[in-house]
PDB file of N, CA, C and O in Angstrom:
ATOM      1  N   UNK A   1      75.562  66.186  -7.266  1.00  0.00           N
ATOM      2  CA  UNK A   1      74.629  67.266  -6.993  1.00  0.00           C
ATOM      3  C   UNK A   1      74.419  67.367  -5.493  1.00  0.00           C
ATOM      4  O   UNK A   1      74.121  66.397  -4.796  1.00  0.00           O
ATOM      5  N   UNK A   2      74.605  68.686  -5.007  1.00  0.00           N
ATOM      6  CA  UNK A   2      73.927  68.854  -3.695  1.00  0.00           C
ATOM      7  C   UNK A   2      72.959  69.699  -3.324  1.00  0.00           C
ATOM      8  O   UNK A   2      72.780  70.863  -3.682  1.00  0.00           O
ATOM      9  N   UNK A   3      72.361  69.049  -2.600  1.00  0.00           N
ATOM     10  CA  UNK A   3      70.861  69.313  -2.123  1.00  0.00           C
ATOM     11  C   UNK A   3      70.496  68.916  -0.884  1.00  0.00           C
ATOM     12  O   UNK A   3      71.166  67.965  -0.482  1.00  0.00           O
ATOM     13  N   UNK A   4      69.322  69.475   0.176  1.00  0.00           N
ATOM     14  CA  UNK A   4      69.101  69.623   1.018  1.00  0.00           C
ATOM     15  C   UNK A   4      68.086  67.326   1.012  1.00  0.00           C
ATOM     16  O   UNK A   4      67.456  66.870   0.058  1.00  0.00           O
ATOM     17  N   UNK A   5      68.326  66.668   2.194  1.00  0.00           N
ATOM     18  CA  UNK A   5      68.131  65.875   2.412  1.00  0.00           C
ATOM     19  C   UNK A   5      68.644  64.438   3.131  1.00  0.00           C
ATOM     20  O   UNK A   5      69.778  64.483   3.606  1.00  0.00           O
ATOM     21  N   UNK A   6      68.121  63.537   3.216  1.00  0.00           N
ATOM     22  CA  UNK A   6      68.606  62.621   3.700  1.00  0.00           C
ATOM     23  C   UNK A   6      69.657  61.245   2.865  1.00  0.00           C
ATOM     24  O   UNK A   6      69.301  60.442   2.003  1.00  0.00           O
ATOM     25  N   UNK A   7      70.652  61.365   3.357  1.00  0.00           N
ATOM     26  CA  UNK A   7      71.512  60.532   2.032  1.00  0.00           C
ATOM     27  C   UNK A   7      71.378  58.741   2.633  1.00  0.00           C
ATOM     28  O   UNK A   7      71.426  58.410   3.818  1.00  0.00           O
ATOM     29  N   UNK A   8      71.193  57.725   1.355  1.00  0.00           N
ATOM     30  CA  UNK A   8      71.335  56.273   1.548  1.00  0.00           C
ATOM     31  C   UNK A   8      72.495  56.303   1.996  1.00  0.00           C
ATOM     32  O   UNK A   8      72.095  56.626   3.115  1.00  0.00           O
ATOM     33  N   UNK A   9      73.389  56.264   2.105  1.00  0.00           N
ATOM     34  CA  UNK A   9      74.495  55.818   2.793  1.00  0.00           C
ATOM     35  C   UNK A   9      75.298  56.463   3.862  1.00  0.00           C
ATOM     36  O   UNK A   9      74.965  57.622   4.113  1.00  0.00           O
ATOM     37  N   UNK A  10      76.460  55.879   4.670  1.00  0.00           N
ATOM     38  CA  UNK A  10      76.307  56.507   6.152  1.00  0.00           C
ATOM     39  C   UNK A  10      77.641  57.837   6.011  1.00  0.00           C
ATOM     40  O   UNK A  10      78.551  57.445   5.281  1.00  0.00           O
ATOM     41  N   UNK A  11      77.804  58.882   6.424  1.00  0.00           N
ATOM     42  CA  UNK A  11      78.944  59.754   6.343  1.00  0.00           C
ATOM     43  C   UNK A  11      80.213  58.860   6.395  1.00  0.00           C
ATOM     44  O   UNK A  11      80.425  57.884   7.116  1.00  0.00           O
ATOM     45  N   UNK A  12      81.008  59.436   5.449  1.00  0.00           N
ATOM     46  CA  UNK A  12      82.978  58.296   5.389  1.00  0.00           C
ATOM     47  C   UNK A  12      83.332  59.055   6.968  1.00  0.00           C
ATOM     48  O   UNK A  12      83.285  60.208   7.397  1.00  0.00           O
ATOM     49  N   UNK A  13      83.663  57.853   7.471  1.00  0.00           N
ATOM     50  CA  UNK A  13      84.442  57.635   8.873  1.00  0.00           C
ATOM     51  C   UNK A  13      85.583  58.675   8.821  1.00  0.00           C
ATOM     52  O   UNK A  13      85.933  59.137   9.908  1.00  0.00           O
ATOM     53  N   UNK A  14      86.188  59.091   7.746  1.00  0.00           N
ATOM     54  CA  UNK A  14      87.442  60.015   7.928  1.00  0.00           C
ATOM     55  C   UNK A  14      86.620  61.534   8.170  1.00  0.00           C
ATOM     56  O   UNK A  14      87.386  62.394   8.604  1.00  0.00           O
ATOM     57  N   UNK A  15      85.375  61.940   7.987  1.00  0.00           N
ATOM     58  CA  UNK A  15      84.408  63.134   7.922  1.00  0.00           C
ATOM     59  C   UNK A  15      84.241  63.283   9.499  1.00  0.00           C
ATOM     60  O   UNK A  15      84.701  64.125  10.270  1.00  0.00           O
ATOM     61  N   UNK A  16      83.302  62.005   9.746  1.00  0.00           N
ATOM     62  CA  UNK A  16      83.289  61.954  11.174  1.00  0.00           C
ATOM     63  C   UNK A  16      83.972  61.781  12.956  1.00  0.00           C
ATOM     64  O   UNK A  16      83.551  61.768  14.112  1.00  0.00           O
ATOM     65  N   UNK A  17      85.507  61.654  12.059  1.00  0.00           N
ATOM     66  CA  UNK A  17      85.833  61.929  13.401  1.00  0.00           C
ATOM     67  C   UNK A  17      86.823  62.703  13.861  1.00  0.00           C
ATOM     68  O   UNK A  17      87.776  62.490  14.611  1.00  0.00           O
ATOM     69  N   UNK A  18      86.279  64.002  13.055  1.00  0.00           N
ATOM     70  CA  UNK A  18      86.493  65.412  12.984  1.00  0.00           C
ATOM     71  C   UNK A  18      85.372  66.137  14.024  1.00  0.00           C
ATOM     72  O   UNK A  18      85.789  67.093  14.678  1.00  0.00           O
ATOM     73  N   UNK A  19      84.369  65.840  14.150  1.00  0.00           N
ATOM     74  CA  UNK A  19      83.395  66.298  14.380  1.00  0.00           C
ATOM     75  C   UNK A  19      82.950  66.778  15.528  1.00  0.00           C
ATOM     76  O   UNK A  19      83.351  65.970  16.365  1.00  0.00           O
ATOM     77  N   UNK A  20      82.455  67.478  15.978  1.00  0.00           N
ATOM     78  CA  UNK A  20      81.648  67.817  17.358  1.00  0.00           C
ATOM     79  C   UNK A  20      80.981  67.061  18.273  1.00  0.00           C
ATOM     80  O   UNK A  20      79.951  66.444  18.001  1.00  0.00           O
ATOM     81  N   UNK A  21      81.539  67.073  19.407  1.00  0.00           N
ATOM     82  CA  UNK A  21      80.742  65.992  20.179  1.00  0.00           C
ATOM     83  C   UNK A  21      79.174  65.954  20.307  1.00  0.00           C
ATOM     84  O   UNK A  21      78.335  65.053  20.344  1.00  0.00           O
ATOM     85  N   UNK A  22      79.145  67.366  20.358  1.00  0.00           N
ATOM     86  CA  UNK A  22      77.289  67.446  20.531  1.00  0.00           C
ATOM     87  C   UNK A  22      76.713  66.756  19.002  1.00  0.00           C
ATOM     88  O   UNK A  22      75.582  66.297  19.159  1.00  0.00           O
ATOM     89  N   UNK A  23      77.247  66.583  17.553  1.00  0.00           N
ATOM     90  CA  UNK A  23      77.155  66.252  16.653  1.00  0.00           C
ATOM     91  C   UNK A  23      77.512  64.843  16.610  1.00  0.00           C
ATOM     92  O   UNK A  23      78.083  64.687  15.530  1.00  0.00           O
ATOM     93  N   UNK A  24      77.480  64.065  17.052  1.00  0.00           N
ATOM     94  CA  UNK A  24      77.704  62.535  17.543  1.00  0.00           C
ATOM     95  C   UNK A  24      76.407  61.806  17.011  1.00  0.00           C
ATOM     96  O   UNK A  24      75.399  62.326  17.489  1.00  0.00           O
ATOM     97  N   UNK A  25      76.149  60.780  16.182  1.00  0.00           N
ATOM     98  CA  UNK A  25      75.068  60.752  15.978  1.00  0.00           C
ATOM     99  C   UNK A  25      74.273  61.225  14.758  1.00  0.00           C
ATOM    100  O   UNK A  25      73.442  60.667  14.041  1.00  0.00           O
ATOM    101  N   UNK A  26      74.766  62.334  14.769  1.00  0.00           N
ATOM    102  CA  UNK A  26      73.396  63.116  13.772  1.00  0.00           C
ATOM    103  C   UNK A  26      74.066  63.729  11.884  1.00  0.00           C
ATOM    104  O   UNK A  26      73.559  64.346  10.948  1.00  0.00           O
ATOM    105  N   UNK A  27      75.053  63.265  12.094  1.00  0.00           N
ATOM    106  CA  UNK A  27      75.527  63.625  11.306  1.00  0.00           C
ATOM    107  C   UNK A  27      75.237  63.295   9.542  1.00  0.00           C
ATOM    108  O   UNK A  27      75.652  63.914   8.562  1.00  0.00           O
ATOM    109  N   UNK A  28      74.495  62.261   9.617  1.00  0.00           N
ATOM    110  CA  UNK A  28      74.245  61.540   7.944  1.00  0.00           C
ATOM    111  C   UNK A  28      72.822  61.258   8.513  1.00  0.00           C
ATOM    112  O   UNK A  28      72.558  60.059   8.413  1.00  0.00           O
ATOM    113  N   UNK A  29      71.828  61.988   9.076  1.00  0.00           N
ATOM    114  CA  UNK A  29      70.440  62.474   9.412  1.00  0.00           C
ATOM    115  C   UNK A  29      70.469  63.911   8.867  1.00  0.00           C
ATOM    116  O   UNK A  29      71.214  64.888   8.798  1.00  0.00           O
ATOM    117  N   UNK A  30      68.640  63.286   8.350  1.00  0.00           N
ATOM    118  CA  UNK A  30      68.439  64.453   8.448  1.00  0.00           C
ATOM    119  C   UNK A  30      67.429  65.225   9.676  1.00  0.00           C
ATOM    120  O   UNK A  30      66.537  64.503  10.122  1.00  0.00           O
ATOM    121  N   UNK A  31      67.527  66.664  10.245  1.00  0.00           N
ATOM    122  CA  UNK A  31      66.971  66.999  11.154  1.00  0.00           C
ATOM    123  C   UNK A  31      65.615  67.193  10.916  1.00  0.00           C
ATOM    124  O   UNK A  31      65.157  66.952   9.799  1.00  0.00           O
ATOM    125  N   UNK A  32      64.963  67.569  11.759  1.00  0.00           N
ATOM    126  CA  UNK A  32      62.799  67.609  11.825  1.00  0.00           C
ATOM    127  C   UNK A  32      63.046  69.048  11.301  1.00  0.00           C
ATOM    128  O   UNK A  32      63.983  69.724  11.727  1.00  0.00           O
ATOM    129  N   UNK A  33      62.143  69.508  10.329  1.00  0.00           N
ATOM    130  CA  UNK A  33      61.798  70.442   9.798  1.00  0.00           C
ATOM    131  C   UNK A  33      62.004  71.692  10.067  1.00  0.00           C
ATOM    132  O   UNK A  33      62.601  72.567   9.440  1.00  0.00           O
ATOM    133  N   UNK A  34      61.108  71.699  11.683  1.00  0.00           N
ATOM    134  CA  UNK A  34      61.678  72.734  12.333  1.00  0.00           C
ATOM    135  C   UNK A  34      62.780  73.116  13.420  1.00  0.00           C
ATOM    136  O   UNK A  34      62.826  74.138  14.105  1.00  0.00           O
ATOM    137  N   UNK A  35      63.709  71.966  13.402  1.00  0.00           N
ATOM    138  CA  UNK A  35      65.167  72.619  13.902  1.00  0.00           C
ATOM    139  C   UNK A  35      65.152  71.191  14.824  1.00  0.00           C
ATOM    140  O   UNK A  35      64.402  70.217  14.877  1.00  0.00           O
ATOM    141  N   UNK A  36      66.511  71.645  15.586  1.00  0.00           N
ATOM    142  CA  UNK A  36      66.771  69.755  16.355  1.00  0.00           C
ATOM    143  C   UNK A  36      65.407  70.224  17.491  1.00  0.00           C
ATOM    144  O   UNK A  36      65.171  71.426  17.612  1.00  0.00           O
ATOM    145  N   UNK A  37      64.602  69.240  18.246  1.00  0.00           N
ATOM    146  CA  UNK A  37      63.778  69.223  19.167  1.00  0.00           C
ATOM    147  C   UNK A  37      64.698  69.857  20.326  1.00  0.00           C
ATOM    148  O   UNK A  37      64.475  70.968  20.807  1.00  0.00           O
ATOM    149  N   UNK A  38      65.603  69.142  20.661  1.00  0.00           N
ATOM    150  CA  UNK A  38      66.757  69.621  22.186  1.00  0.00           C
ATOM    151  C   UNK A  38      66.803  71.234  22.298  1.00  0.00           C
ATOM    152  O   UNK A  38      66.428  71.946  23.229  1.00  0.00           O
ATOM    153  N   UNK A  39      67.475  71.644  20.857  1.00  0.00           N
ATOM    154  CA  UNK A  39      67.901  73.006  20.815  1.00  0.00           C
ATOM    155  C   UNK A  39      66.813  74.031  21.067  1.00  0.00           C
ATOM    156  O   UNK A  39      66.829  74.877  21.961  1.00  0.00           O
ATOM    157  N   UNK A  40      65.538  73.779  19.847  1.00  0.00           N
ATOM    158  CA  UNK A  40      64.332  73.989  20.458  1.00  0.00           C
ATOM    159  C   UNK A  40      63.482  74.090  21.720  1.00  0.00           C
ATOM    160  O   UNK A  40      62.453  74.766  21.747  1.00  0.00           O
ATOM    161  N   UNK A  41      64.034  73.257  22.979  1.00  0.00           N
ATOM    162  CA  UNK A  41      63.511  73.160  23.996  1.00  0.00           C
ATOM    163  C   UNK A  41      64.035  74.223  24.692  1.00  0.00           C
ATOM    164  O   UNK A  41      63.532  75.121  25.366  1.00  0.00           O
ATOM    165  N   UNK A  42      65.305  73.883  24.340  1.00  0.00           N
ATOM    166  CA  UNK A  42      66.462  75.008  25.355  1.00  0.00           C
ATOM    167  C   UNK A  42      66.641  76.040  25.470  1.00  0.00           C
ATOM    168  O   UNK A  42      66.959  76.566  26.537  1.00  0.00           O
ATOM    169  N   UNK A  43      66.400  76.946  23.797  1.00  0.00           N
ATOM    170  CA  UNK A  43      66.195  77.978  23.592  1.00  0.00           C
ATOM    171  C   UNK A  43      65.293  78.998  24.253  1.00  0.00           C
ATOM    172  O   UNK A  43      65.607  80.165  24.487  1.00  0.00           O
ATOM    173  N   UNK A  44      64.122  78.413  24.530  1.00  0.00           N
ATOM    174  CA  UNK A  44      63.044  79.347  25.833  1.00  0.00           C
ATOM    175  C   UNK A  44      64.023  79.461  26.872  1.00  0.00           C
ATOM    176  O   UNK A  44      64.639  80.516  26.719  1.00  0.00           O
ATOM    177  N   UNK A  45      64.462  78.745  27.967  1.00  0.00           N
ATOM    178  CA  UNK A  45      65.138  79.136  29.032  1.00  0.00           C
ATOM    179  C   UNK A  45      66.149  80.117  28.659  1.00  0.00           C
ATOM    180  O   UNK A  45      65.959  81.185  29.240  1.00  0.00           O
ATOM    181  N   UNK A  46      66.852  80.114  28.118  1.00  0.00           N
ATOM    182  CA  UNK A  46      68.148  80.925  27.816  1.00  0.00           C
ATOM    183  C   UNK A  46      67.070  82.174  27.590  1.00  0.00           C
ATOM    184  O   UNK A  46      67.052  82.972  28.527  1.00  0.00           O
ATOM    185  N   UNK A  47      66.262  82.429  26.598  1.00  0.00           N
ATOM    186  CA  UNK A  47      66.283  83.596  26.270  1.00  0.00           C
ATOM    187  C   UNK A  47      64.792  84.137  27.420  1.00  0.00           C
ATOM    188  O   UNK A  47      64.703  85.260  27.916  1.00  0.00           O
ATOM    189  N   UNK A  48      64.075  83.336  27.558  1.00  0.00           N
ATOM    190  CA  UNK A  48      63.379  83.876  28.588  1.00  0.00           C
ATOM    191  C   UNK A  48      64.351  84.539  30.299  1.00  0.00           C
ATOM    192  O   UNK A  48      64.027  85.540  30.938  1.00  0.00           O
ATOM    193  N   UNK A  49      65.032  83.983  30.487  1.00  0.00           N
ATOM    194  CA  UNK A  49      65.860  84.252  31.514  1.00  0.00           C
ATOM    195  C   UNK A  49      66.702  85.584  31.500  1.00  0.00           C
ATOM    196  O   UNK A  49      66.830  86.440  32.375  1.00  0.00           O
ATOM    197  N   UNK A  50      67.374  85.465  29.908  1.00  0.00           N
ATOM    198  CA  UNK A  50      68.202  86.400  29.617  1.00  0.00           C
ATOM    199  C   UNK A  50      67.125  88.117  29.262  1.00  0.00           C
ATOM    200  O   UNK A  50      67.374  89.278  29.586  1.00  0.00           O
ATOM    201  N   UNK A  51      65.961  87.523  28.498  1.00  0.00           N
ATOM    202  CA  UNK A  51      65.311  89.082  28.094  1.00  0.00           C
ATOM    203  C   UNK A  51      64.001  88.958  28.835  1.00  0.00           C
ATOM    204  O   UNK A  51      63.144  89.433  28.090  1.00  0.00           O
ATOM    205  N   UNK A  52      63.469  88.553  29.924  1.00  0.00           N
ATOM    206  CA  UNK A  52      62.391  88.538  30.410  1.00  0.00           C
ATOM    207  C   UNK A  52      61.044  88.616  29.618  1.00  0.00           C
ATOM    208  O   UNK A  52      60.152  89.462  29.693  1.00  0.00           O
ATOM    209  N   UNK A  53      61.176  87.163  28.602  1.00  0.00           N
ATOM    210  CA  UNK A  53      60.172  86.858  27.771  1.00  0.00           C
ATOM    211  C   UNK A  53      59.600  85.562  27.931  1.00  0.00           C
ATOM    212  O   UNK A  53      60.329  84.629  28.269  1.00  0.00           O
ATOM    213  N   UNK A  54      58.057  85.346  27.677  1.00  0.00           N
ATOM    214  CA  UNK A  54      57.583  83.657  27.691  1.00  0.00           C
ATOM    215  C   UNK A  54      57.841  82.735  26.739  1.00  0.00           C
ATOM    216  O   UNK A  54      56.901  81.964  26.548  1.00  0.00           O
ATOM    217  N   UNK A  55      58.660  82.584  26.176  1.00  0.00           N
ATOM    218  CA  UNK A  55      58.362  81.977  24.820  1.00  0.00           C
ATOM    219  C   UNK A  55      58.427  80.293  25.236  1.00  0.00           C
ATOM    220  O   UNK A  55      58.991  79.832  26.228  1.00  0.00           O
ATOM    221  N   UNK A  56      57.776  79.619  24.312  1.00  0.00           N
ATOM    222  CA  UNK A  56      58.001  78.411  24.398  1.00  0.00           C
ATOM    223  C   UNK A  56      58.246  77.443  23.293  1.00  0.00           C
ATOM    224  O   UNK A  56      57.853  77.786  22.178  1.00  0.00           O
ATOM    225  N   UNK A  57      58.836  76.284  23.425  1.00  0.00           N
ATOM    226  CA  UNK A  57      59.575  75.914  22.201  1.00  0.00           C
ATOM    227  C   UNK A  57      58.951  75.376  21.265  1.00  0.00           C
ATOM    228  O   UNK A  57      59.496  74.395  20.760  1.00  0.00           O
ATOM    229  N   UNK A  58      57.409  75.886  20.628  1.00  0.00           N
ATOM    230  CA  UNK A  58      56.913  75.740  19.827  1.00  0.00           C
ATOM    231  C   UNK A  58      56.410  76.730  19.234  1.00  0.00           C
ATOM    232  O   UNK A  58      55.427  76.735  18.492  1.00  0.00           O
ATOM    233  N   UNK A  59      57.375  77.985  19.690  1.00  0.00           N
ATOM    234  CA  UNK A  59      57.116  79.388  18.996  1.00  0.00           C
ATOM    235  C   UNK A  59      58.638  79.722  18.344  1.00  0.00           C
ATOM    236  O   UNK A  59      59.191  80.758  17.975  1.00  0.00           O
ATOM    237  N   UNK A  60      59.131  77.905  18.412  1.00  0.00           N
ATOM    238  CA  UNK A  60      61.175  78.784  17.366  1.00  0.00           C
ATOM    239  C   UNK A  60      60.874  77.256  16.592  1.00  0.00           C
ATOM    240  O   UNK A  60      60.372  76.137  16.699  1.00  0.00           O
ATOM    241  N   UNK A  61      61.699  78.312  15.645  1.00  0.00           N
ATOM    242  CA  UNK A  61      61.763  77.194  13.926  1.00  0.00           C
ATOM    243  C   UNK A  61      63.512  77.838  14.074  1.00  0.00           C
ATOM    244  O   UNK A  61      64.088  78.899  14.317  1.00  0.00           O
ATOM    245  N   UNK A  62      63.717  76.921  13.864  1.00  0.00           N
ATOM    246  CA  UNK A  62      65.654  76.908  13.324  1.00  0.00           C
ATOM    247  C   UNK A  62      65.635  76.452  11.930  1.00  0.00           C
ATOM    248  O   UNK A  62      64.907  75.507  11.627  1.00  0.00           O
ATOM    249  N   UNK A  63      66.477  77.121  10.921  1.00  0.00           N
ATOM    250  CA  UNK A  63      66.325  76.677  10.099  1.00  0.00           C
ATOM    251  C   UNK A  63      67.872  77.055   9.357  1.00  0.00           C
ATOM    252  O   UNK A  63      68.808  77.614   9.929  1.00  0.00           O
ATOM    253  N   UNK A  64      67.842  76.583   7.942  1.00  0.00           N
ATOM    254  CA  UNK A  64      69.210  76.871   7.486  1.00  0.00           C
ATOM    255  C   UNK A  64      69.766  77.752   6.684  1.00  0.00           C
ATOM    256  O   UNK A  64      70.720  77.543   5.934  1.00  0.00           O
ATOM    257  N   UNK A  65      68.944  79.139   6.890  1.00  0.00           N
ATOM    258  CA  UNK A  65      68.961  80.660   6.573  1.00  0.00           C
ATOM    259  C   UNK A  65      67.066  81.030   6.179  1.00  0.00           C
ATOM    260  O   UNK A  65      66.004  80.422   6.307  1.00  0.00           O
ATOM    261  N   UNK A  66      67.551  82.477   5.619  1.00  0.00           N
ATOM    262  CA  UNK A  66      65.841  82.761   5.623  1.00  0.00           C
ATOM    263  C   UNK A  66      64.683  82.434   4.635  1.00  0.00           C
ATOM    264  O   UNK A  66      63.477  82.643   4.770  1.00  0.00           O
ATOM    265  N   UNK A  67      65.559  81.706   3.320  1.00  0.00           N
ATOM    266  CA  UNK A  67      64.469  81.101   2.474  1.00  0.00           C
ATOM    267  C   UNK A  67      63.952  80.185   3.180  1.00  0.00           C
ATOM    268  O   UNK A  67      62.783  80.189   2.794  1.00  0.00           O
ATOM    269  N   UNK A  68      64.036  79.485   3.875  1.00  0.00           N
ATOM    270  CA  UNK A  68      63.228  78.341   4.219  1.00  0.00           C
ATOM    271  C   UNK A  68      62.295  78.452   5.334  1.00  0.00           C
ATOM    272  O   UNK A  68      61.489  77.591   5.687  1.00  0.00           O
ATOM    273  N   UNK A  69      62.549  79.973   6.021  1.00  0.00           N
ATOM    274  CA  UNK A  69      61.581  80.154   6.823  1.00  0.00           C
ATOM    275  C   UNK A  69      60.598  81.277   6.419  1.00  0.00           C
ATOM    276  O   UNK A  69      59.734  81.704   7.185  1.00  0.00           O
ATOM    277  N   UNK A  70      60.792  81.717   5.176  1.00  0.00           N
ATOM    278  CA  UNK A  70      59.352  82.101   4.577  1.00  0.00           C
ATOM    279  C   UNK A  70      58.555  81.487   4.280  1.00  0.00           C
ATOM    280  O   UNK A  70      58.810  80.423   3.715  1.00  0.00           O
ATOM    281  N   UNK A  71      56.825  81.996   4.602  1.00  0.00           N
ATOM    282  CA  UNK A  71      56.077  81.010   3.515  1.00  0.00           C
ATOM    283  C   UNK A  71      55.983  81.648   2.231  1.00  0.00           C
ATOM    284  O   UNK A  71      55.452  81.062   1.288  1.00  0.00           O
TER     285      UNK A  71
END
């Protein structure tokens, strides 16, 4: 069965070293609720810079489509 969560045991070594470098690490984790913290941080600069907006990174939720960011 698959489902959204954190698994007991660690990702098979043949999965992981396929993988993305920025994904190093995180791969058989699960992430904080509302999205990785890093990406979250980063996201204000980029888009404040790019559309001349304040936002700050406790006004973005990342998530893994839009059911989960309804209440």
């Amino acid at each position: 069965m698959l489902e959204i969560g954190e698994p007991d045991f660690p990702t098979a070594p043949h999965i992981c070293g396929g993988q993305h470098p920025l994904l190093s690490g995180r791969v058989d984790k699960i992430t904080h609720s509302l999205g990785l913290p890093g990406l979250r941080e980063a996201l204000p600069d980029y888009n404040n810079s790019k559309f001349n907006t304040e936002l700050m990174p406790g006004q973005i939720v990342i998530t893994s489509g839009t059911s989960p960011a309804l209440p």
